[in-house]
C-alpha positions as CSV (number, residue, x, y, z in Angstrom):
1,X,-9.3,2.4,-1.6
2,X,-6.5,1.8,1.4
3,X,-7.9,-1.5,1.9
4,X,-7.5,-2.4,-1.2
5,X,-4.6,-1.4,-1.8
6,X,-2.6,-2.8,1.1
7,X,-4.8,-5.8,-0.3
8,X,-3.2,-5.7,-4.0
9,X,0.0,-5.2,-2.0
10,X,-0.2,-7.7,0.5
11,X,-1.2,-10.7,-2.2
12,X,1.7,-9.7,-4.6
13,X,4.0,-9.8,-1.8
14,X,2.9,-13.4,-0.7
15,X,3.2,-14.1,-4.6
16,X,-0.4,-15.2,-4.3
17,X,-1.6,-14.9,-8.4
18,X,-4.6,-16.1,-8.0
19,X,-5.7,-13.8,-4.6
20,X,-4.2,-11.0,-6.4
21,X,-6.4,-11.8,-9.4
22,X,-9.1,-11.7,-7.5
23,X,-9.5,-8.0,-7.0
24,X,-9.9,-7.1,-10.8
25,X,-12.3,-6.9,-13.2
26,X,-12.0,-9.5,-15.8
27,X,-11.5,-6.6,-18.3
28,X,-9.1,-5.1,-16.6
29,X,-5.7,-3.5,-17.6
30,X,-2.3,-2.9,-16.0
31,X,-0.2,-0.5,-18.2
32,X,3.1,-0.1,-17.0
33,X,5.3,2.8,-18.7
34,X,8.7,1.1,-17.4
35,X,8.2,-1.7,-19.0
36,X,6.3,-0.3,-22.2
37,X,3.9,-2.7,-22.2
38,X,-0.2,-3.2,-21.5
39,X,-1.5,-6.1,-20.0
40,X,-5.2,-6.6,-20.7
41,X,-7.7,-9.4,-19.1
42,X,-7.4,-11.9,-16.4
43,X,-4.6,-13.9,-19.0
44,X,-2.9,-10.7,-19.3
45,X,-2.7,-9.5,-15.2
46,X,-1.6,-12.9,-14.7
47,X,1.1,-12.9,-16.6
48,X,2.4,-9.5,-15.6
49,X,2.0,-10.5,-11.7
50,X,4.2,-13.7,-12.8
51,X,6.9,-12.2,-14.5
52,X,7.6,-9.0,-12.6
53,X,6.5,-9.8,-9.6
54,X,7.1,-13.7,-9.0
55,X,10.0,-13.8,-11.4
56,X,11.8,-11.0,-10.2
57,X,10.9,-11.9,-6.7
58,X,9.6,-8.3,-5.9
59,X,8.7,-6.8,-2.4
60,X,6.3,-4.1,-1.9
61,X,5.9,-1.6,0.5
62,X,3.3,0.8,0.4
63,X,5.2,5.0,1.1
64,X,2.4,6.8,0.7
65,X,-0.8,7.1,-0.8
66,X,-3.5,10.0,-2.6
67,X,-7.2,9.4,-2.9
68,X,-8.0,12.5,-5.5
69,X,-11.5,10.7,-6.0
70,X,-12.7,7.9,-3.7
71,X,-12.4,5.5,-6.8
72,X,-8.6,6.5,-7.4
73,X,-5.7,5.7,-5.7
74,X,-2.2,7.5,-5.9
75,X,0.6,5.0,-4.8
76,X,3.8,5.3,-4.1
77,X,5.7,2.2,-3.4
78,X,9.1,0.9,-2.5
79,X,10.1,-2.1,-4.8
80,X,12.9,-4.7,-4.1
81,X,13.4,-7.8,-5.9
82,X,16.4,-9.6,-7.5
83,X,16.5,-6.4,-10.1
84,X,17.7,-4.6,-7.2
85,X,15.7,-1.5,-5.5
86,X,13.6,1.1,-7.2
87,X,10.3,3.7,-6.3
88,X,7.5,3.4,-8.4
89,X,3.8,4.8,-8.5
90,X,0.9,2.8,-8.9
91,X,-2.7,5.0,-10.5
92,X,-5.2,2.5,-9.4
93,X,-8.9,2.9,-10.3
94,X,-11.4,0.4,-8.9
95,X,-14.8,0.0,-9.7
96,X,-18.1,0.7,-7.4
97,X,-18.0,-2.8,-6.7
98,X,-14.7,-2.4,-5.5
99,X,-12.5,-4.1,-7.7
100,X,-9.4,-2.7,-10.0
101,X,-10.4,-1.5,-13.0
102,X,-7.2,-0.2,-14.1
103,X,-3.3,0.3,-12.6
104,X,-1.2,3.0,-14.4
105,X,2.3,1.7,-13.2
106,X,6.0,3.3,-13.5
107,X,9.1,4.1,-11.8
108,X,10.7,7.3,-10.8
């Protein structure tokens, strides 16, 4: 789960959609409490990656991280973009296969 986490990381940072879209599953969901929206599917991930993290310019970096199960990841990242700075957590849950299956996402 580290790898692929500083993976999902990594790709978002370089503003690389379509790497980053490479680690889900094409039923996959990102809900993110801070903005109180789901985004569901391939279409709906893609569009999340482009507005909050493309449009907004956003920087992650990675300030710790929980495995509870070795399919779940507990993040907690530093954000920084052109909304300013803020600490978030990211629940990720990946597959066997090793892909995301679903990111719970908000900020502190």
């Amino acid at each position: 789960m580290e790898k692929l986490v500083n993976q999902f990381i990594r790709l978002a940072n370089a503003f690389d959609v379509e790497g980053t879209l490479a680690l889900f599953t094409p039923d996959a969901v990102i809900e993110d409490v801070s903005v109180g929206s789901a985004f569901a599917g391939i279409e709906g991930i893609r569009r999340y990656l482009e507005q909050f993290f493309v449009g907004y310019s956003t920087t992650s970096k990675l300030m710790s991280l929980e495995q509870p199960h070795n399919l779940v990841a507990l993040a907690r990242v530093d954000f920084t973009g052109t909304f300013g700075h803020e600490i978030g957590s990211l629940r990720i849950q990946a597959n066997a296969a090793g892909l995301i299956e679903r990111i719970d996402a908000d900020l502190e």
